[in-house]
Legacy VTK file of the C-alpha trace (Angstrom):
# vtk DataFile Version 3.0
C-alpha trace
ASCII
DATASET POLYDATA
POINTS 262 float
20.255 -13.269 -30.565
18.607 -10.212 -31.850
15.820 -8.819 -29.874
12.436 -6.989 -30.845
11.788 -5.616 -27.006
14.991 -4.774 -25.194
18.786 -4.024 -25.825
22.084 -5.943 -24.495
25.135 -4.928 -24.486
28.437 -6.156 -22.159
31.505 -4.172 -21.068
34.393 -4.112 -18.702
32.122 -7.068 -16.936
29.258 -4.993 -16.775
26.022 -5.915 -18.905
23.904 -3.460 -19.561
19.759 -4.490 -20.261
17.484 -1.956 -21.712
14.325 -2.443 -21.875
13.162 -0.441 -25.770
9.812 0.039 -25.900
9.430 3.901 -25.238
6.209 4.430 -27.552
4.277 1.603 -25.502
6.331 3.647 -22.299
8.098 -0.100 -22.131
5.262 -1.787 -21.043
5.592 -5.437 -20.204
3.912 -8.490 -22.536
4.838 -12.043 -22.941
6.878 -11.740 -26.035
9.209 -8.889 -23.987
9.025 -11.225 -21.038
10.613 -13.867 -22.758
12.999 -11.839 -24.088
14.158 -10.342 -20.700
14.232 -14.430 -19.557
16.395 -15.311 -22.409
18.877 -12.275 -21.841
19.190 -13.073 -18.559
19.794 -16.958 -18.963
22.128 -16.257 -21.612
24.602 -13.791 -19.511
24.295 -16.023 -16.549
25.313 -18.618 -18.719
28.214 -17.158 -20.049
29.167 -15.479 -16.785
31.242 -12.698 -18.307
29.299 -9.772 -16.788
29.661 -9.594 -13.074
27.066 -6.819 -12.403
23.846 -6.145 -14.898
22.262 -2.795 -14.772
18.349 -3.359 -16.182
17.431 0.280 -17.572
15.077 1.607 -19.769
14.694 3.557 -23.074
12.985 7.217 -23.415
10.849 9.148 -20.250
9.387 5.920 -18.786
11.017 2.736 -16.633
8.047 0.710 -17.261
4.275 0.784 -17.138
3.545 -2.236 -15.873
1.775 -4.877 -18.247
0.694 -4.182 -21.711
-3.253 -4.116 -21.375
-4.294 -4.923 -24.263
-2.933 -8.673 -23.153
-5.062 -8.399 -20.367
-8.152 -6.623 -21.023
-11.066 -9.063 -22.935
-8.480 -11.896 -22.998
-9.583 -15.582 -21.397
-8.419 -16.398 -18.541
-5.463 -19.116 -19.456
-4.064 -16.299 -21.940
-3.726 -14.185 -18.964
-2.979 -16.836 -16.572
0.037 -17.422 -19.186
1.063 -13.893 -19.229
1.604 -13.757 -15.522
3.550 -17.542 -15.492
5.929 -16.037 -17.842
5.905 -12.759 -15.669
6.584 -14.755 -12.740
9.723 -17.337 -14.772
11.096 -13.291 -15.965
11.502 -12.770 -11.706
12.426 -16.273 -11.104
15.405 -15.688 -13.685
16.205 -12.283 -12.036
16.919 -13.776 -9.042
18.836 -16.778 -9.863
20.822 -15.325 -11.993
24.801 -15.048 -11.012
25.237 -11.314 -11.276
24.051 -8.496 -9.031
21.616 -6.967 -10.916
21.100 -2.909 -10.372
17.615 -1.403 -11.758
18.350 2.129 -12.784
14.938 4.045 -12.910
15.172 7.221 -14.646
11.238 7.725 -14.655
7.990 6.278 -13.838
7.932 2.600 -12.588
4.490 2.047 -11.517
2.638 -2.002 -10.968
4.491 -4.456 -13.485
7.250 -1.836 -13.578
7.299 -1.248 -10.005
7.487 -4.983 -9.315
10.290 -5.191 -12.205
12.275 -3.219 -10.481
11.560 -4.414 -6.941
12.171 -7.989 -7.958
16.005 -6.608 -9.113
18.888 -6.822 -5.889
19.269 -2.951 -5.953
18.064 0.222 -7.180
19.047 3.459 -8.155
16.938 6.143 -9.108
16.590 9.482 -11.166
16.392 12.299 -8.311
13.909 14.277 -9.861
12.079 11.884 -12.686
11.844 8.577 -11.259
8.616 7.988 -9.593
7.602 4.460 -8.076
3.978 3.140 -7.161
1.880 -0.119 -7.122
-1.063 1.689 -9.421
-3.618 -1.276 -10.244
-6.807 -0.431 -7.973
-6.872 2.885 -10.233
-8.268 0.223 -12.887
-9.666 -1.985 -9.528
-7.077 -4.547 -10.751
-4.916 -5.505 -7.826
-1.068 -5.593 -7.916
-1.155 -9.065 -6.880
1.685 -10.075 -8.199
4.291 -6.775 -7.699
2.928 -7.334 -4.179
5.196 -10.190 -3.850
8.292 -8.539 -4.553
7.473 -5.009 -2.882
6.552 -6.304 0.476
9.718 -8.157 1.020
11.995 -4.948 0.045
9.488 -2.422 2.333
7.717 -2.463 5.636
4.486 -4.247 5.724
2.192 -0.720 6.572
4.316 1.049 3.830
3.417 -2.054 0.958
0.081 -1.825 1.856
-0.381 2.018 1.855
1.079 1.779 -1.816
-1.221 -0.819 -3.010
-4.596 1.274 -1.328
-3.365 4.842 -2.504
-2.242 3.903 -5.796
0.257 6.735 -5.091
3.059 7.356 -7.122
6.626 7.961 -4.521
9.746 10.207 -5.709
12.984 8.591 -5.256
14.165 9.948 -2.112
10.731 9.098 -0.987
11.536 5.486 -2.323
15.267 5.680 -0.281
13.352 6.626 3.069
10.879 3.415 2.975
14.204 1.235 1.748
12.960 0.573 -1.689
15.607 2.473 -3.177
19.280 2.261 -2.627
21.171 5.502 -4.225
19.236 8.616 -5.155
21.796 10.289 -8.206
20.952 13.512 -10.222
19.049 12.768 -13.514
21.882 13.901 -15.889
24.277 11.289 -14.488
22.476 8.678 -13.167
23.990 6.385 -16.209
27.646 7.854 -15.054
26.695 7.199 -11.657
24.757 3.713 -11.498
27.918 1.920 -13.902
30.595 3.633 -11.375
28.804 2.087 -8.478
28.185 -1.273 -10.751
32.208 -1.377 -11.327
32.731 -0.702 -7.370
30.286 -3.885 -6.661
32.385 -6.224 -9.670
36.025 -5.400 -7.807
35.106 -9.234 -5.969
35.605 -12.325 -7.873
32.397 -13.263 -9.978
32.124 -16.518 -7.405
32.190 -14.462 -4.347
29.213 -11.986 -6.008
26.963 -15.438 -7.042
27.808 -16.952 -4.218
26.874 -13.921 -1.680
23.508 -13.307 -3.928
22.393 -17.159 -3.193
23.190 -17.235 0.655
21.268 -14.035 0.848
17.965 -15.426 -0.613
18.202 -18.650 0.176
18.492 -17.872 4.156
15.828 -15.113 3.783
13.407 -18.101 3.588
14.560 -19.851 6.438
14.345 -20.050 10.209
16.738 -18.252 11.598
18.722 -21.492 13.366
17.710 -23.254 9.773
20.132 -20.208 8.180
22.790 -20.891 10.361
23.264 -24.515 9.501
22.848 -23.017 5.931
25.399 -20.316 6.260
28.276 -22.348 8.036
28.563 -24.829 5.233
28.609 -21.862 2.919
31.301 -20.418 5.069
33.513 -23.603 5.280
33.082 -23.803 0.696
33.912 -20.429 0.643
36.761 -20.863 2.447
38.337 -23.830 0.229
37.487 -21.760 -2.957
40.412 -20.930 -5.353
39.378 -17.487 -4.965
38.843 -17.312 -1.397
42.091 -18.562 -0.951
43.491 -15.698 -3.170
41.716 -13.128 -1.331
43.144 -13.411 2.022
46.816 -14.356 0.596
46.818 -11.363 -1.564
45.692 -9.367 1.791
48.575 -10.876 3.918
50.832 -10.330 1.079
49.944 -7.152 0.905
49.005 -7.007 -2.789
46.298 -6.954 -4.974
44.600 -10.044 -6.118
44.328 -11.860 -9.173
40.763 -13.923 -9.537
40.579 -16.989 -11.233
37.395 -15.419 -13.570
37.138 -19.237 -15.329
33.837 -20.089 -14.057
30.887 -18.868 -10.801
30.576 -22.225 -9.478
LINES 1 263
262 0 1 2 3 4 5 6 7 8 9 10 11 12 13 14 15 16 17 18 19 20 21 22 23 24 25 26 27 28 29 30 31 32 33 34 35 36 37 38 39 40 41 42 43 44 45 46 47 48 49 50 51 52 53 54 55 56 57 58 59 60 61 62 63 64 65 66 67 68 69 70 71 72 73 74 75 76 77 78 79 80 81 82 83 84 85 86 87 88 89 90 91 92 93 94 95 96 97 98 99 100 101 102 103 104 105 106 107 108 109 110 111 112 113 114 115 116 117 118 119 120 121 122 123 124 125 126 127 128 129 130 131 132 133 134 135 136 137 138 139 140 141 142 143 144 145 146 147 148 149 150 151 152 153 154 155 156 157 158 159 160 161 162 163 164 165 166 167 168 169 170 171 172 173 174 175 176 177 178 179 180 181 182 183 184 185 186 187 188 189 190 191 192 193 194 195 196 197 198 199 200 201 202 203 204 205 206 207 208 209 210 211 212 213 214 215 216 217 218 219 220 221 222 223 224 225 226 227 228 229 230 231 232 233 234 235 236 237 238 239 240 241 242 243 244 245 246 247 248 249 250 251 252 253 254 255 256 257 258 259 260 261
């Protein structure tokens, strides 16, 4: 499918996302939304990338939502543009591949939360900047709240969303909102190197690690542990489970059976 909003591209099992909207600084409306959804259905679908690195065209990660598709509109346009906002994180997260955010500059609300709502960061160590910006405009980050507050402590979430403050990248790495800090001129090299060190497991073992993790998240913790020990025991019957530890005591490397994630 050609796309109007964002880039795809797939290789050695890496896809690579970009969001290209640099005049509009990649700002976020329903039409690129649905794109990102589609993109992301599609390669989970197919299942040939293990890893996905979401990155952005020209100075800017993402501005958050376009608003012109929020200011003057009525209230079920809007109410639409944050449904589709919320299916775009939905699909994000049940999608079978890790999926890195690489922020080269600004991320700030909608682009904040885009990136939030990804499994793992890296970051630009001089451009990238992160923030939850909306009460500038007295327009609450409701909705980036969501993802920010489960990757950060509580005080920290709520400090961004009163300051409005804008956060460097090793800033980011100290409150655990980023995960690698890399120099601006290789942060590409850098993110896809550490993207090909996280796709050396089977593409089963990555889907299957990404659902435990949420799913148990949400649970009590004796509720996870019924979860987790039936995971443990399918895990341990899979073809490529099975491999693993054979190819360990056989002192070799393994050889995945790549066929399918499920």
């Amino acid at each position: 499918m050609d796309y109007k909003h964002i880039l795809y591209e797939e290789k050695e099992s890496i896809g690579i996302l970009t969001l290209n909207n640099p005049e509009k600084r990649n700002a976020l409306g329903r039409e690129a939304e649905e794109e990102i959804i589609h993109c992301i259905q599609d390669a989970g679908n197919r299942a040939d990338a293990k890893v996905i690195i979401f990155k952005a065209a020209g100075d800017i990660f993402c501005a958050g939502h376009d608003r012109k598709e929020i200011l003057n509109q009525p209230l079920s346009s809007i109410r639409r543009l944050f449904q589709t906002s919320f299916n775009m994180m939905s699909a994000l997260r049940t999608a079978p591949q890790c999926i890195i955010a690489q922020v080269q500059g600004i991320a700030m609300a909608g682009g904040c939360h885009l990136a939030a709502g990804c499994d793992l960061i890296t970051a630009g160590e001089e451009k990238a900047r992160f923030g939850m910006t909306g009460l500038i405009y007295s327009y609450n980050c409701s909705t980036p709240t969501v993802a920010v507050s489960r990757a950060v402590p509580q005080k920290k979430c709520f400090e961004m969303l009163m300051t409005a403050n804008l956060y460097t990248a090793a800033e980011a790495q100290a409150f655990h909102l980023v995960n690698k800090v890399f120099p601006d001129d290789k942060l590409d090299e850098m993110t896809f190197a550490w993207a090909k060190e996280i796709a050396r497991p089977s593409k089963y073992a990555i889907a299957m690690s990404k659902q435990v993790f949420y799913a148990q998240s949400e649970m009590t913790e004796q509720q996870a542990y019924y979860y987790a020990k039936e995971m443990m025991a399918m895990a341990g019957v899979s073809v490529n489970s099975i491999e693993g530890f054979t190819a360990f005591i056989e002192k070799r490397d393994p050889v995945w059976d790549e066929s399918t994630v499920f």
